[in-house]
mmCIF file of the N, C-alpha and C atoms, coordinates in Angstrom:
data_MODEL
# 
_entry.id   MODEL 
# 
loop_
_atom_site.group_PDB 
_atom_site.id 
_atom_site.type_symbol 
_atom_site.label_atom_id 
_atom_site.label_alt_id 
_atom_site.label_comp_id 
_atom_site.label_asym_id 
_atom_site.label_entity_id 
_atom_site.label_seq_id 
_atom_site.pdbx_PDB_ins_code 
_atom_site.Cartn_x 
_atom_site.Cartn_y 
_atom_site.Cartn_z 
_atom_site.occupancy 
_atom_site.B_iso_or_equiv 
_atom_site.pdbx_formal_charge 
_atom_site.auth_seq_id 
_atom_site.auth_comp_id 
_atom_site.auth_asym_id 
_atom_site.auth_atom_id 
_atom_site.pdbx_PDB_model_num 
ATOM 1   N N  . UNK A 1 1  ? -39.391 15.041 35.925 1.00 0.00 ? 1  UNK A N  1 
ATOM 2   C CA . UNK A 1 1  ? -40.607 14.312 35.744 1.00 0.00 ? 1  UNK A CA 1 
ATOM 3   C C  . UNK A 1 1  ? -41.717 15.255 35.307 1.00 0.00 ? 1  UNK A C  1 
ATOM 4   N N  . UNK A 1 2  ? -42.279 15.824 35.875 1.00 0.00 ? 2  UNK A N  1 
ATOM 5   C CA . UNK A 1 2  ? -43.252 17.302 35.754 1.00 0.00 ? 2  UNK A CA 1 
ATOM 6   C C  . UNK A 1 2  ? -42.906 18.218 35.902 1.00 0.00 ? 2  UNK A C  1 
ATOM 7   N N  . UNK A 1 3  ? -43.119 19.378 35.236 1.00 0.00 ? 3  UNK A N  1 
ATOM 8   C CA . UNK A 1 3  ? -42.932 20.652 35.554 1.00 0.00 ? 3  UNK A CA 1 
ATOM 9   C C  . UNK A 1 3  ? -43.363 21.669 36.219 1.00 0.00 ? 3  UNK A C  1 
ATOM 10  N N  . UNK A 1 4  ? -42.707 22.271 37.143 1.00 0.00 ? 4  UNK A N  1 
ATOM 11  C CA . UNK A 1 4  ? -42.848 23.121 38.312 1.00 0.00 ? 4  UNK A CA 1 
ATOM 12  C C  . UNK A 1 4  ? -44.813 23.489 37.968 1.00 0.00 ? 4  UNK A C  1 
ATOM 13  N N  . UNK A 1 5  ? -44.748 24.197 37.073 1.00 0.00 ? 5  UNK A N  1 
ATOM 14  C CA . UNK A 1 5  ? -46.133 24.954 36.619 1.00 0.00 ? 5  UNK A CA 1 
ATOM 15  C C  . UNK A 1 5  ? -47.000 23.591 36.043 1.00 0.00 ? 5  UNK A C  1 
ATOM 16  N N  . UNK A 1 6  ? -46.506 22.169 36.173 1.00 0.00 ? 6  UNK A N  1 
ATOM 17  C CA . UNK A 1 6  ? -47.631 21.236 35.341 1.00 0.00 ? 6  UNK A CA 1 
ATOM 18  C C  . UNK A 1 6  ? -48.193 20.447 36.552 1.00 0.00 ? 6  UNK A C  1 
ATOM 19  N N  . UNK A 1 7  ? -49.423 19.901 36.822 1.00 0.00 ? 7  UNK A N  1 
ATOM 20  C CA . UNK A 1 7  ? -49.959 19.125 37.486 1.00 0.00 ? 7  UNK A CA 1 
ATOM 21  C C  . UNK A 1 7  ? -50.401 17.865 36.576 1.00 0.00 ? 7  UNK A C  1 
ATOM 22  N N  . UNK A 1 8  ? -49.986 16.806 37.608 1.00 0.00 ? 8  UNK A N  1 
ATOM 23  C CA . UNK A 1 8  ? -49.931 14.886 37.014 1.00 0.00 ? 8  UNK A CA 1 
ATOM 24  C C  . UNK A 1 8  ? -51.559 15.272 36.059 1.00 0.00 ? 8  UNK A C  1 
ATOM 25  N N  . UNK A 1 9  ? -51.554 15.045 35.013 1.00 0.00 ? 9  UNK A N  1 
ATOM 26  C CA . UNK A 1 9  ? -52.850 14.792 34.157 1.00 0.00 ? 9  UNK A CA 1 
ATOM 27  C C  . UNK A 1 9  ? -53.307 15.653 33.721 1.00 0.00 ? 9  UNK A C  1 
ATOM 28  N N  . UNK A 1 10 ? -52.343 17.057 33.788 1.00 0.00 ? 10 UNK A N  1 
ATOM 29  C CA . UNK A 1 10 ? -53.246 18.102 33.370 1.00 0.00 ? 10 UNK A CA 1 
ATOM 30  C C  . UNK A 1 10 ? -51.887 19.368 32.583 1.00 0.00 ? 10 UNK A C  1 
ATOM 31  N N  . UNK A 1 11 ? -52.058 19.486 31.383 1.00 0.00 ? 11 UNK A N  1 
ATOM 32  C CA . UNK A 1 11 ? -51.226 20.398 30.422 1.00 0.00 ? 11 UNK A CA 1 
ATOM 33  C C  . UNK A 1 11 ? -51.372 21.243 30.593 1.00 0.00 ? 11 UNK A C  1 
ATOM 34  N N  . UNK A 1 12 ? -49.978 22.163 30.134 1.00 0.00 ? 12 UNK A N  1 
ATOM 35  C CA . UNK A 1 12 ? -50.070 23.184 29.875 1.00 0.00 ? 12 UNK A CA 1 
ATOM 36  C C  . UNK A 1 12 ? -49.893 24.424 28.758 1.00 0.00 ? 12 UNK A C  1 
ATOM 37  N N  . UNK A 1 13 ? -50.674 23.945 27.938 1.00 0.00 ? 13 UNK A N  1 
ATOM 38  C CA . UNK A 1 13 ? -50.798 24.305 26.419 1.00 0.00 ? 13 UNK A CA 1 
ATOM 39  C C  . UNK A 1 13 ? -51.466 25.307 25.810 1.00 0.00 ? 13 UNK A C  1 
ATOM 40  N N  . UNK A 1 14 ? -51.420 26.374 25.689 1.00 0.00 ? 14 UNK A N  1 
ATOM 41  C CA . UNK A 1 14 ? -51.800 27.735 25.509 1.00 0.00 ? 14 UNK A CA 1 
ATOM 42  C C  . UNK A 1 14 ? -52.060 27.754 23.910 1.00 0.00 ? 14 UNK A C  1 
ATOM 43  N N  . UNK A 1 15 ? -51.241 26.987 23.094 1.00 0.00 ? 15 UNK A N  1 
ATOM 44  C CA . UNK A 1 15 ? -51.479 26.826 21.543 1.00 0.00 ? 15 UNK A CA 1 
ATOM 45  C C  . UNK A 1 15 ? -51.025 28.396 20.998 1.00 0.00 ? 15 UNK A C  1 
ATOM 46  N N  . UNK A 1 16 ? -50.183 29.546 21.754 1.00 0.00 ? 16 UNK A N  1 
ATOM 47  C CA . UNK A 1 16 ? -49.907 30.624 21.645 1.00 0.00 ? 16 UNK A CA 1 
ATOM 48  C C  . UNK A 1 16 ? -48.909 30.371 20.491 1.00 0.00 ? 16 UNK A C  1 
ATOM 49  N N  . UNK A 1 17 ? -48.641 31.467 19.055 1.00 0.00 ? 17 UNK A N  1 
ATOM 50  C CA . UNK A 1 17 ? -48.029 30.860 17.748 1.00 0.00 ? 17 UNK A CA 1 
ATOM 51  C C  . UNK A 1 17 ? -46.308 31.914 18.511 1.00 0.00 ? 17 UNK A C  1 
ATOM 52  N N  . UNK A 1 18 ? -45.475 31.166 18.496 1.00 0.00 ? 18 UNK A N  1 
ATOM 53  C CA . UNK A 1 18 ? -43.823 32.227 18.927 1.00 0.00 ? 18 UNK A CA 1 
ATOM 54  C C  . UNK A 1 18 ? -44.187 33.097 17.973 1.00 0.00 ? 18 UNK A C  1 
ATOM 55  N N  . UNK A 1 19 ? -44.266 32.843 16.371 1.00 0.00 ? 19 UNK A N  1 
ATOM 56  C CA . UNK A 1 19 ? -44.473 33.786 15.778 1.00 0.00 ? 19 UNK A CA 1 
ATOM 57  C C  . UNK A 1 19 ? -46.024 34.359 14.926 1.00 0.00 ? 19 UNK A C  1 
ATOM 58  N N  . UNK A 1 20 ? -46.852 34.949 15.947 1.00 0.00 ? 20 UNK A N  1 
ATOM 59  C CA . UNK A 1 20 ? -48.072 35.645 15.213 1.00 0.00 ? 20 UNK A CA 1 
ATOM 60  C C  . UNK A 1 20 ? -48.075 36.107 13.900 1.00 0.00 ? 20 UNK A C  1 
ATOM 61  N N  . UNK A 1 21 ? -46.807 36.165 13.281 1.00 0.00 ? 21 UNK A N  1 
ATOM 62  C CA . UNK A 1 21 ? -47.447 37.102 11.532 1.00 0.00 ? 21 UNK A CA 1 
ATOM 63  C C  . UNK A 1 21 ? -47.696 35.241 10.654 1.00 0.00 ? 21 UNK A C  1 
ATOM 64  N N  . UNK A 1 22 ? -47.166 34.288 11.515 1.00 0.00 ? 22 UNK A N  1 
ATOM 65  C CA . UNK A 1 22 ? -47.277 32.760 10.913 1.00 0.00 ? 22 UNK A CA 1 
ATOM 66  C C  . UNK A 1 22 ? -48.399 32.421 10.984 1.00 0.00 ? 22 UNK A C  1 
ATOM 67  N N  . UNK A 1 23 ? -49.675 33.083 11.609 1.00 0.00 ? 23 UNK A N  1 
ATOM 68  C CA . UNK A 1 23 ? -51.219 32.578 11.599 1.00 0.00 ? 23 UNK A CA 1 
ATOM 69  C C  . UNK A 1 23 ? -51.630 32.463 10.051 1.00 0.00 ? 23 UNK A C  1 
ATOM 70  N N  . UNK A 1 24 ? -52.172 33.231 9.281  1.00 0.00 ? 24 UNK A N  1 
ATOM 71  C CA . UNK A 1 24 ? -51.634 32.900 8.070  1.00 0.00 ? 24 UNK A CA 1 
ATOM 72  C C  . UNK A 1 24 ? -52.016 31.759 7.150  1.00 0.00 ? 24 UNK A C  1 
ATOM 73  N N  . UNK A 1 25 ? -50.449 31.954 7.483  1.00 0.00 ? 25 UNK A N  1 
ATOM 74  C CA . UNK A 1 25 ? -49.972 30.845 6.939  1.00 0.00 ? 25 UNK A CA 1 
ATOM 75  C C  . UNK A 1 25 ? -50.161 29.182 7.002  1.00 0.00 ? 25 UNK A C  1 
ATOM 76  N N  . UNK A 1 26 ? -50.123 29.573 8.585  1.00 0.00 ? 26 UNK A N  1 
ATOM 77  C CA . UNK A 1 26 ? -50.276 27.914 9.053  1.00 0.00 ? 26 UNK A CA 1 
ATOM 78  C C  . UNK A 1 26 ? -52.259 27.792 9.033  1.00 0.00 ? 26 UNK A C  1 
ATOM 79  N N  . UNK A 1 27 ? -53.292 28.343 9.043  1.00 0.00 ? 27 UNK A N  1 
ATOM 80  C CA . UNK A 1 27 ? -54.082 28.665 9.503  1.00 0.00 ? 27 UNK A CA 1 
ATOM 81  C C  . UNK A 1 27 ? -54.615 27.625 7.099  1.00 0.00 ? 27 UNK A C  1 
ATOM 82  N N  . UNK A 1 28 ? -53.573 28.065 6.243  1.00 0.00 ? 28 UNK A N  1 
ATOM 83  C CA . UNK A 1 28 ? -54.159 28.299 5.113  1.00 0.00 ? 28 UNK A CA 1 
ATOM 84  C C  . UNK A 1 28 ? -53.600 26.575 4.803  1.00 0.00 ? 28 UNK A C  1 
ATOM 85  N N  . UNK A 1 29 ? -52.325 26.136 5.364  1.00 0.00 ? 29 UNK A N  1 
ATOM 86  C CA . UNK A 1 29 ? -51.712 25.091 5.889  1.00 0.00 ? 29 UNK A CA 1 
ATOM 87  C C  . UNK A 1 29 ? -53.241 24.087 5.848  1.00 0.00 ? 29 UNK A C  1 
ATOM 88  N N  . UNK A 1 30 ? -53.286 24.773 7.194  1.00 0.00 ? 30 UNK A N  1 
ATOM 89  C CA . UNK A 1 30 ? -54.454 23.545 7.791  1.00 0.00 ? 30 UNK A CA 1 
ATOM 90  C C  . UNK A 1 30 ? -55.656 23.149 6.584  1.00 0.00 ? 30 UNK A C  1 
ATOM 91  N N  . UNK A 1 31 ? -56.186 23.906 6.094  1.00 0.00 ? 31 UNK A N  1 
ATOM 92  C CA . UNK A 1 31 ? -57.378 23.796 5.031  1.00 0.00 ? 31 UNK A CA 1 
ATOM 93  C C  . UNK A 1 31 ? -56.823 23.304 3.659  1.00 0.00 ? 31 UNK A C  1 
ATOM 94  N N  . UNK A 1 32 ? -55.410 23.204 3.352  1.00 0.00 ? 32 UNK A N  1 
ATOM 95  C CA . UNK A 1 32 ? -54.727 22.744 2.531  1.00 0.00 ? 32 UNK A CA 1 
ATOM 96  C C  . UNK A 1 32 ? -54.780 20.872 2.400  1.00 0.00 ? 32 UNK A C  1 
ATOM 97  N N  . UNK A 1 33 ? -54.520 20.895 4.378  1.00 0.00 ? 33 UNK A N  1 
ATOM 98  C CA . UNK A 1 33 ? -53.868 19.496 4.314  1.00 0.00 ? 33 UNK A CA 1 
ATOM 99  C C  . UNK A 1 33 ? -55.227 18.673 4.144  1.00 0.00 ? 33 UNK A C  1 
ATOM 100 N N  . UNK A 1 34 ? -56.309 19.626 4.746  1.00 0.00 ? 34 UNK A N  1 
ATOM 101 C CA . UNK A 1 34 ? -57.891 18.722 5.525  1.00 0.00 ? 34 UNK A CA 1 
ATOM 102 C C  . UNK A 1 34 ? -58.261 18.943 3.812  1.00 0.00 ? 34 UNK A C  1 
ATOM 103 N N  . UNK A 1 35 ? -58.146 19.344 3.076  1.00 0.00 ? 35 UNK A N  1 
ATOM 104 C CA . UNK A 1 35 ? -58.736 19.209 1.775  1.00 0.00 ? 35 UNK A CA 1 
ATOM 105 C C  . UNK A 1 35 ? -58.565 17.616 0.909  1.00 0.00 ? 35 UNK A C  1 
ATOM 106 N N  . UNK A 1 36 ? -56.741 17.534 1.058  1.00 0.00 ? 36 UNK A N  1 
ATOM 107 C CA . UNK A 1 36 ? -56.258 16.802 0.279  1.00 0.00 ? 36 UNK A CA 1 
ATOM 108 C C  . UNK A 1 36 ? -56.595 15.702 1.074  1.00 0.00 ? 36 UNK A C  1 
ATOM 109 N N  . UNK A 1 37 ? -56.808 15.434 2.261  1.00 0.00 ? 37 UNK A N  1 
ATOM 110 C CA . UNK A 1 37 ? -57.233 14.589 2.947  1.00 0.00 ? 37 UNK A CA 1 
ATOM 111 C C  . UNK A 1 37 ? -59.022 14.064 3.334  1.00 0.00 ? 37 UNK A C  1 
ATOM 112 N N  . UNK A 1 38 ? -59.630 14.931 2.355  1.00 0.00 ? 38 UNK A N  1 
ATOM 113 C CA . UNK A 1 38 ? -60.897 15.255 2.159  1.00 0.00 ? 38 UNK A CA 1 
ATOM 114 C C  . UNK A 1 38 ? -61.659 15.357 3.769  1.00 0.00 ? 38 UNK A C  1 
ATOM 115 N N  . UNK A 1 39 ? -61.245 15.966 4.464  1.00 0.00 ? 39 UNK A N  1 
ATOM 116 C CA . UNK A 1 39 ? -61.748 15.823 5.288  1.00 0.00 ? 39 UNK A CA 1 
ATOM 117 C C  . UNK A 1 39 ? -62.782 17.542 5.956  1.00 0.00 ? 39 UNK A C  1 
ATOM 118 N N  . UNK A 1 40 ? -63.832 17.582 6.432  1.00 0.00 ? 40 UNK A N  1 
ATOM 119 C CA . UNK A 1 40 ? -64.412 19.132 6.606  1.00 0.00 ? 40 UNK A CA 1 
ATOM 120 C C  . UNK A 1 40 ? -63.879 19.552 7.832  1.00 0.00 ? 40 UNK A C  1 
ATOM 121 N N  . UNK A 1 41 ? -63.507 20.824 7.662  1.00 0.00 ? 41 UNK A N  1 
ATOM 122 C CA . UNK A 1 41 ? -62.930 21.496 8.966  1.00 0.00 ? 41 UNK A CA 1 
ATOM 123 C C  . UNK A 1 41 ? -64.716 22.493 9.568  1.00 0.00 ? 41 UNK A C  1 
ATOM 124 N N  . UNK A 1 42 ? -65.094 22.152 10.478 1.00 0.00 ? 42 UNK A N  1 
ATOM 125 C CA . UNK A 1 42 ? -66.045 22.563 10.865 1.00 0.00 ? 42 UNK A CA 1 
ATOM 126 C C  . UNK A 1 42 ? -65.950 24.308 10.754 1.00 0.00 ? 42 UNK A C  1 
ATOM 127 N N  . UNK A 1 43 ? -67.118 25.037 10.276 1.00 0.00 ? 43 UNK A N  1 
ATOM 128 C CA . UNK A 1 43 ? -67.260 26.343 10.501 1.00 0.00 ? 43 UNK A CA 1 
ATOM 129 C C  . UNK A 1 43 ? -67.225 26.923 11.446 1.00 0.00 ? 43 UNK A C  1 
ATOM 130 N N  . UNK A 1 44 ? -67.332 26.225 12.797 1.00 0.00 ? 44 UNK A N  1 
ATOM 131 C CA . UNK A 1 44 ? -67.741 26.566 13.655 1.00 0.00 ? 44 UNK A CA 1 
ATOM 132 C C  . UNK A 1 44 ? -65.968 26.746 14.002 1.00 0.00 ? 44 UNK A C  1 
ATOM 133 N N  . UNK A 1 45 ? -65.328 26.402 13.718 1.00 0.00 ? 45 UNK A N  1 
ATOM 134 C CA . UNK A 1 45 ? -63.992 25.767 14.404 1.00 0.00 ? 45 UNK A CA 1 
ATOM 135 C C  . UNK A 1 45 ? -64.030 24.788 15.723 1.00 0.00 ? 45 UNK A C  1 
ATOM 136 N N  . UNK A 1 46 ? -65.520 24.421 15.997 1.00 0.00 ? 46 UNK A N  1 
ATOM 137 C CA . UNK A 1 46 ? -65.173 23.736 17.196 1.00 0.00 ? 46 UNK A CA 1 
ATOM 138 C C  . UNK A 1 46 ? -65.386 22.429 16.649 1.00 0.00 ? 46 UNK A C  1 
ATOM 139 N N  . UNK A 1 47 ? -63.442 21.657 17.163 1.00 0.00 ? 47 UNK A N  1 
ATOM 140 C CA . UNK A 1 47 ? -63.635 20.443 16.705 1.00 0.00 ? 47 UNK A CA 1 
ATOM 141 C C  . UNK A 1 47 ? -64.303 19.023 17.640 1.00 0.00 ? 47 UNK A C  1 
ATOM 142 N N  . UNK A 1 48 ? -64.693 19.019 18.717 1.00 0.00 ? 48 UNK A N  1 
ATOM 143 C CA . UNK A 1 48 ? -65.360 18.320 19.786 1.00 0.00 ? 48 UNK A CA 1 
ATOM 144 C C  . UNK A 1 48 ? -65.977 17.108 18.790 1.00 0.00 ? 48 UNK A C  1 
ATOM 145 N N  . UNK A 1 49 ? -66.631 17.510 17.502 1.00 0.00 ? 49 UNK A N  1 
ATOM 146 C CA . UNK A 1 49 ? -67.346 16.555 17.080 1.00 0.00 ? 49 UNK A CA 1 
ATOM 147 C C  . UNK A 1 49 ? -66.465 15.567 15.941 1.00 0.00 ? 49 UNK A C  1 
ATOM 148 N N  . UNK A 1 50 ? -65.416 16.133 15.736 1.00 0.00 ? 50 UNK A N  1 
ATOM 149 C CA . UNK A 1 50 ? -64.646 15.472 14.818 1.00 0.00 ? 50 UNK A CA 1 
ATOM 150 C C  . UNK A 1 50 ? -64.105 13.850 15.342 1.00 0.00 ? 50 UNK A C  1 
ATOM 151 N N  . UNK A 1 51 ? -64.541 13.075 14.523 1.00 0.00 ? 51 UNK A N  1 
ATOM 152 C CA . UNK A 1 51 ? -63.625 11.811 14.585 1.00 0.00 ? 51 UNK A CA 1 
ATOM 153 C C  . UNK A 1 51 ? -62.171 12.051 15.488 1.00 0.00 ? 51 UNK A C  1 
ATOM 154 N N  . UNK A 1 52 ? -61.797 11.404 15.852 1.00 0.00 ? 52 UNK A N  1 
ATOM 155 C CA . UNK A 1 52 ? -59.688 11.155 16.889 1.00 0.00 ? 52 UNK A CA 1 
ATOM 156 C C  . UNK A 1 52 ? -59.485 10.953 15.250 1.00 0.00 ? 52 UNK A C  1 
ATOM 157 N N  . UNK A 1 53 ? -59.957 9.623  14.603 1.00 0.00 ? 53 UNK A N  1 
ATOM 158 C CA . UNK A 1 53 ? -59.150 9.340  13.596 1.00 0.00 ? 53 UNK A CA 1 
ATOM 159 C C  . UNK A 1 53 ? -59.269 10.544 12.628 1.00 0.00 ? 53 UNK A C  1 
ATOM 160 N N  . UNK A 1 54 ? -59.935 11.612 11.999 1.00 0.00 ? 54 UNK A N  1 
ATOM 161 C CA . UNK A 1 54 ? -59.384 12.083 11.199 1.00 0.00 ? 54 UNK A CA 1 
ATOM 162 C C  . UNK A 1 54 ? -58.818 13.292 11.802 1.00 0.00 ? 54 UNK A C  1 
ATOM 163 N N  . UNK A 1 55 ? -59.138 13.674 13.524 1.00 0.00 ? 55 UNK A N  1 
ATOM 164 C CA . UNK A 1 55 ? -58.242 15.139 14.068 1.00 0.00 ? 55 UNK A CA 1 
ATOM 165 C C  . UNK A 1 55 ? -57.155 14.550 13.885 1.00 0.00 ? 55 UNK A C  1 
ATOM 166 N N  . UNK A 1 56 ? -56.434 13.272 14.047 1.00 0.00 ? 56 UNK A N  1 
ATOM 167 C CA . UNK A 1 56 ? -55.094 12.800 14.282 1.00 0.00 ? 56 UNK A CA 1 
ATOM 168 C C  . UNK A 1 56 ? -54.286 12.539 13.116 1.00 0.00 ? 56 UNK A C  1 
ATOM 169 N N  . UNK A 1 57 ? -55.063 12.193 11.768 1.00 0.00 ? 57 UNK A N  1 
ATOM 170 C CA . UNK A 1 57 ? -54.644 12.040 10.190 1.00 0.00 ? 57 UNK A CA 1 
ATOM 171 C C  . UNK A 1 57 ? -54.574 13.883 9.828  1.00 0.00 ? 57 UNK A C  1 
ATOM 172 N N  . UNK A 1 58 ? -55.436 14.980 10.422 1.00 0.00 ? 58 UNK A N  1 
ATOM 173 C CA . UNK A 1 58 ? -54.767 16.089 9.962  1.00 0.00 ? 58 UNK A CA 1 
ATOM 174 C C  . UNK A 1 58 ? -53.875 16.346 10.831 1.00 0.00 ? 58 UNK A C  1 
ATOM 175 N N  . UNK A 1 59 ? -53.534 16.218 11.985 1.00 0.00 ? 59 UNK A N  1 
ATOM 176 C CA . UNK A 1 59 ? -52.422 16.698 12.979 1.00 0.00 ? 59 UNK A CA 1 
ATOM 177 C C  . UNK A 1 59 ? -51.399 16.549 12.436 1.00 0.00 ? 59 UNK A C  1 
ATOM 178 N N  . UNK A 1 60 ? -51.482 14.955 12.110 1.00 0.00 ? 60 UNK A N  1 
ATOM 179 C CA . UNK A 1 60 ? -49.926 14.091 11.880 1.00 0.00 ? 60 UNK A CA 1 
ATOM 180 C C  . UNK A 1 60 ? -49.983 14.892 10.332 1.00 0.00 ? 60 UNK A C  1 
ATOM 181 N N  . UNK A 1 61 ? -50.537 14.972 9.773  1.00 0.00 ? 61 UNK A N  1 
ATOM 182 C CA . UNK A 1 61 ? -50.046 15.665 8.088  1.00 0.00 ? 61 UNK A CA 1 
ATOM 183 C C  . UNK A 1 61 ? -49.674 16.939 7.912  1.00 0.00 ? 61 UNK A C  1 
ATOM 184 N N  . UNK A 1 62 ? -50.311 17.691 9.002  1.00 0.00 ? 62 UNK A N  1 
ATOM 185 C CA . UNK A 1 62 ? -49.817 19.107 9.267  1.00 0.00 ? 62 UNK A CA 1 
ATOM 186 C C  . UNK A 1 62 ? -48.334 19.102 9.973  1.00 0.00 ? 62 UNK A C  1 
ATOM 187 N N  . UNK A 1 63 ? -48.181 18.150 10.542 1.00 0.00 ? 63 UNK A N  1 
ATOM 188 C CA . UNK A 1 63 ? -46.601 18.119 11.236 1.00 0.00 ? 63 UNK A CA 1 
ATOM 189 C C  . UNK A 1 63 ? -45.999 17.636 10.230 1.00 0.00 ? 63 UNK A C  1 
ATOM 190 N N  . UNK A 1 64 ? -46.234 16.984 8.920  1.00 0.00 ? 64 UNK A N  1 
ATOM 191 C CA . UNK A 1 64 ? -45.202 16.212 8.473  1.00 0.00 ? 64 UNK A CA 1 
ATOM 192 C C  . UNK A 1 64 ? -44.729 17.614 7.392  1.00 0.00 ? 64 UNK A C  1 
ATOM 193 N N  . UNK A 1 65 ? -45.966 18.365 6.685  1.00 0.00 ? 65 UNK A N  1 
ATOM 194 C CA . UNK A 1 65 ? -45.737 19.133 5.890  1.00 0.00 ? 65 UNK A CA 1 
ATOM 195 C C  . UNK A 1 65 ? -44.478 20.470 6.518  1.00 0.00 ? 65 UNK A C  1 
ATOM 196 N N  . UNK A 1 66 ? -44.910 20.264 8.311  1.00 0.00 ? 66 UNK A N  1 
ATOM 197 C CA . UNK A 1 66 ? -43.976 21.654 8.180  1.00 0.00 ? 66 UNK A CA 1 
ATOM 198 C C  . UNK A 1 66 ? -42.900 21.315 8.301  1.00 0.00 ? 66 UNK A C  1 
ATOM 199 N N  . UNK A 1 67 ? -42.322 19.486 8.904  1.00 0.00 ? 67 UNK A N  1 
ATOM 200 C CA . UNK A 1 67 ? -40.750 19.409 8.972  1.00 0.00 ? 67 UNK A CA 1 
ATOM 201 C C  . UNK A 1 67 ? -40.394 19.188 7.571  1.00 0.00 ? 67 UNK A C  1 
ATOM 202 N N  . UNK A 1 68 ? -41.329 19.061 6.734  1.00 0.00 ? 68 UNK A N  1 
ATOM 203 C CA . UNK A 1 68 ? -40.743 19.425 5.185  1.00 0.00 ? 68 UNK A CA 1 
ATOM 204 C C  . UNK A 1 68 ? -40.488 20.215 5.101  1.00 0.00 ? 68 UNK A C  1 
ATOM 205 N N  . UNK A 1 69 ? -41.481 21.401 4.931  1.00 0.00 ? 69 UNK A N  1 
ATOM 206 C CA . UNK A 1 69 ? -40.880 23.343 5.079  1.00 0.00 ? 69 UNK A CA 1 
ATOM 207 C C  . UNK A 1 69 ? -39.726 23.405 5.321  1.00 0.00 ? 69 UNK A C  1 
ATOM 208 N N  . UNK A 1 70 ? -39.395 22.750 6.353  1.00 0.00 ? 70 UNK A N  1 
ATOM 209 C CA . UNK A 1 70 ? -38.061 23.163 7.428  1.00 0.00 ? 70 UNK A CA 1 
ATOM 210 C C  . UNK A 1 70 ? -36.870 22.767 6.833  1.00 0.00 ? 70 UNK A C  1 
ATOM 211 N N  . UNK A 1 71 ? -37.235 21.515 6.218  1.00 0.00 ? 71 UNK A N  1 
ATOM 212 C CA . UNK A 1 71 ? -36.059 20.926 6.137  1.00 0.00 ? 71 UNK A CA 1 
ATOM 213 C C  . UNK A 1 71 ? -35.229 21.319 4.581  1.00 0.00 ? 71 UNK A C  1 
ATOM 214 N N  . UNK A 1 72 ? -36.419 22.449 4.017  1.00 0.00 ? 72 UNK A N  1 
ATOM 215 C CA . UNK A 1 72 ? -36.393 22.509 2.690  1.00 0.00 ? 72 UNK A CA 1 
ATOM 216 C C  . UNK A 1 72 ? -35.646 23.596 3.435  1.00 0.00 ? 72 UNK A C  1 
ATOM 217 N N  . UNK A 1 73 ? -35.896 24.415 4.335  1.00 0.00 ? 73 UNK A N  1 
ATOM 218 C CA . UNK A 1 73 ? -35.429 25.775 4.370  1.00 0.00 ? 73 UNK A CA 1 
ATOM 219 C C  . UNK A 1 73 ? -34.136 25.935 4.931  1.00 0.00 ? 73 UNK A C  1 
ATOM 220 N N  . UNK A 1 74 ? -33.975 24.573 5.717  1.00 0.00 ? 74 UNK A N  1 
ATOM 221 C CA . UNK A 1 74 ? -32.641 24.672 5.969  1.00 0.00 ? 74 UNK A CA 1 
ATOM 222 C C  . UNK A 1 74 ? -31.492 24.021 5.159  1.00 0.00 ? 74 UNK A C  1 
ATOM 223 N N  . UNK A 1 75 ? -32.007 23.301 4.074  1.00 0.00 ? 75 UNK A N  1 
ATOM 224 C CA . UNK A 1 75 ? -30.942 23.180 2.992  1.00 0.00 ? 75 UNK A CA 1 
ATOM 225 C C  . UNK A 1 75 ? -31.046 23.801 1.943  1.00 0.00 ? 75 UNK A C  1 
ATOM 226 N N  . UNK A 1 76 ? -31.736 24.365 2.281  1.00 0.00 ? 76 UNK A N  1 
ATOM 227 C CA . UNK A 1 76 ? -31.615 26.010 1.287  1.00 0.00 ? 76 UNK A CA 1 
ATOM 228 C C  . UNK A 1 76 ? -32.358 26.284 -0.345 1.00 0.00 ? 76 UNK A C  1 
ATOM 229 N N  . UNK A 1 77 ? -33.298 25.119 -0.243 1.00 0.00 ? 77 UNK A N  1 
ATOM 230 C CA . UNK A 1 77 ? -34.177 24.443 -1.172 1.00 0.00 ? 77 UNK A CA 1 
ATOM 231 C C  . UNK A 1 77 ? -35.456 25.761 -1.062 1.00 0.00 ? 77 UNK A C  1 
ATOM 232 N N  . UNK A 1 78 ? -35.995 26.285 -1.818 1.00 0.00 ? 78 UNK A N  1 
ATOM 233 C CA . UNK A 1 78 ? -37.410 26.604 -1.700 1.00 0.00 ? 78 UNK A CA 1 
ATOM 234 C C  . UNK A 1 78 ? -38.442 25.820 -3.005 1.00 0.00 ? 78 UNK A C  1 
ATOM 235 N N  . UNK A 1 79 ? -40.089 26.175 -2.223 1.00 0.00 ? 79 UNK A N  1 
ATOM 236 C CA . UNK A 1 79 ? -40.702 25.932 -2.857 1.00 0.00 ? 79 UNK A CA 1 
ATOM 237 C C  . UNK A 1 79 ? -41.195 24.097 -2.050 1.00 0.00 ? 79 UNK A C  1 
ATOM 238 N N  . UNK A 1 80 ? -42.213 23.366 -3.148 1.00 0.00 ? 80 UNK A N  1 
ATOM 239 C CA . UNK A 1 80 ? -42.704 22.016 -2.258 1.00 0.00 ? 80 UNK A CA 1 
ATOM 240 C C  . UNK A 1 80 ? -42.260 21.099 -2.862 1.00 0.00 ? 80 UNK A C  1 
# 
């Protein structure tokens, strides 16, 4: 049900990358997707003021682009 280290209502999400040399990348990702999606990524990086609906239209587009990546990389496809 929960995990030893999780308490009912409260995560445990560090947002730590497995692989650090992928900041980057995913970091150039993000300003890629919020572009085509015209949407402004605050300077500040703090998103508090952003719409749910458009943090959740870049979330979901940033997830869709990387199980593309993936799926390109594991059938041995490169490129978009």
């Amino acid at each position: 049900m929960y995990e030893a280290n999780q308490s009912r209502g409260r995560r445990n999400n560090s947002n730590t990358l497995i692989v650090p040399q992928a900041n980057n990348a995913l970091q150039q990702l993000k300003y890629e997707a919020a572009q085509e999606l015209g949407i402004t990524i605050p300077a500040d990086g703090y998103y508090g003021d952003m719409p749910s609906r458009e943090a959740g239209s870049l979330g979901g587009y940033i997830t869709k682009r990387l199980v593309q990546l993936a799926e390109q990389q594991l059938s041995g496809r490169s490129g978009q």
